[in-house]
N, C-alpha and C positions, 0 to 999 in steps of 0.2 A: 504494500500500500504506500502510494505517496501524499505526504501532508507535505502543506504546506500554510506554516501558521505568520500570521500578517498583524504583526504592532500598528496598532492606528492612534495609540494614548499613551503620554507619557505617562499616565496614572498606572500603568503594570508594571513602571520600573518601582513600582512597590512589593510586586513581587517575582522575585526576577528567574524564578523555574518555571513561571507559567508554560512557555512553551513547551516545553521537557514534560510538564505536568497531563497536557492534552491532549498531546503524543501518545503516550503510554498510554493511557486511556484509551484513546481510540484506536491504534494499535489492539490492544486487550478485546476493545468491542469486537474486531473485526476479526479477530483470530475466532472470536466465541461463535457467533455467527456467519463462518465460511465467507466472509470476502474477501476474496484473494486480491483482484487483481482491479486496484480504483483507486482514483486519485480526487482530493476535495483539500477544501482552503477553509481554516480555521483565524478568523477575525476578531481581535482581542480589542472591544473598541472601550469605548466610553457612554453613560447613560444617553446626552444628547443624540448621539450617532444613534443607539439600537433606538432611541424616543421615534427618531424621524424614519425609520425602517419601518418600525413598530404601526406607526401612522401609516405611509405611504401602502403599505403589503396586508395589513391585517386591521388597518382601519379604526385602532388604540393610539388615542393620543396619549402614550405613558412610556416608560422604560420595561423594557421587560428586562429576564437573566439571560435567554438562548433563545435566538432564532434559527429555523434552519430553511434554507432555500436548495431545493433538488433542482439538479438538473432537469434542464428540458428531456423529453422522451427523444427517439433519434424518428425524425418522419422517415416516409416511407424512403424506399432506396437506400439509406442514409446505414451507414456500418456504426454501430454502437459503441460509444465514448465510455472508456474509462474512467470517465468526469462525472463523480455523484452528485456534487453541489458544493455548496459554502454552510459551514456554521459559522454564526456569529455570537460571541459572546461579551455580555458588559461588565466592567470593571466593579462600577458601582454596588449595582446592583447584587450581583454577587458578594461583593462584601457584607454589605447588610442583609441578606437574608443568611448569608456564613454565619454575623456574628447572632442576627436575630435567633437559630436556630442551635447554638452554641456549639456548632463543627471551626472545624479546621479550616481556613479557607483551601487548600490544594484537595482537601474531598469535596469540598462540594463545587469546584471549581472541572474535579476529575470526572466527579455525576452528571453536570452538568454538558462537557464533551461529549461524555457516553451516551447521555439523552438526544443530544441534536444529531449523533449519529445515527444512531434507530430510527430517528423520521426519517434522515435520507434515504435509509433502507425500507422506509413503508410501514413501519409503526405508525403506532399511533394514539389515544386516548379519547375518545371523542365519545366512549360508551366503557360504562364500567368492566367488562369484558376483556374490550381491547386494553386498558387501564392496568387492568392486573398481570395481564401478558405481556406489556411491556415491562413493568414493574420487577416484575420476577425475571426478566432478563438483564433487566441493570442490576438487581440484585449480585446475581452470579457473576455477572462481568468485572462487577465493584470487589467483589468476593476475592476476583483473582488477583487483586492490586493491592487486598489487604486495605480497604475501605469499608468501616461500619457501612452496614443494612440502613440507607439512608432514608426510608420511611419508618424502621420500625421506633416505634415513641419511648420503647425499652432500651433500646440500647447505650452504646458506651459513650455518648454527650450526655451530657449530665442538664442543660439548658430544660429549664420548662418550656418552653416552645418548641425543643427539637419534638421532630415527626411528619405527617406529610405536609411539604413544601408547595407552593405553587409549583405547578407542573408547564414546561416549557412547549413553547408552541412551534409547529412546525407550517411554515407559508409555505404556498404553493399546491 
């Protein structure tokens, strides 16, 4: 798999393994789930930036944590790209539900890769069903990197708010 992850804020030189962190990550996704052979760009931006995405793609005037944007389908004739899309993820925002949620920011920074990974692959949440399907695959995928069970409201954060988090949306 090729990443390629894209600084758009100096606000990540506050934490300066980010890229290394999202990497692995989704590395880890994509080994869990057989995709071998794809390339996608991972966006480290800032609130205002995912704000105006946020707006323009899904029609929230807010910040969100992860967007993810899939590739176009390949039309007809067309030989099929090893290009899955873009995640983008916001500094901000991330931090405050890290610390609202009392993790670590590189877990839920690492959750958060893993999750806009899965939509480009065709997850999704949109019904309780698919919800738990996805869930239980970030679970395991988290599992492999030695990241607490990042919904369960038991485990090893001690924060009274940790537990399920706003769930990250996938445009497109």
């Amino acid at each position: 798999m090729q990443i390629e992850v894209i600084v758009r804020s100096a606000r990540w030189r506050k934490q300066p393994r980010a890229a290394a962190i999202v990497k692995t990550a989704v590395l880890a996704a994509a080994k869990a789930v057989s995709t071998p052979r794809a390339e996608l760009a991972i966006v480290l931006c800032d609130d205002s930036a995912i704000r105006a995405l946020n707006r323009k793609w899904r029609g929230q005037n807010a910040p969100t944590d992860v967007l993810s944007f899939p590739a176009p389908a390949p039309g007809k004739n067309q030989p099929a790209s090893p290009y899955i899309g873009d995640i983008v993820i916001a500094y901000e925002t991330t931090a405050r539900e890290a610390a609202a949620e009392g993790k670590p920011f590189k877990h839920h920074l690492a959750h958060l890769a893993v999750h806009g990974l899965l939509h480009l692959l065709g997850y999704d949440h949109q019904s309780d069903r698919e919800a738990q399907k996805m869930e239980r695959v970030e679970r395991a995928i988290l599992e492999q990197i030695a990241i607490p069970d990042p919904y369960d409201t038991h485990s090893l954060y001690l924060s009274p708010l940790a537990g399920r988090g706003r769930r990250a949306k996938r445009v497109g």
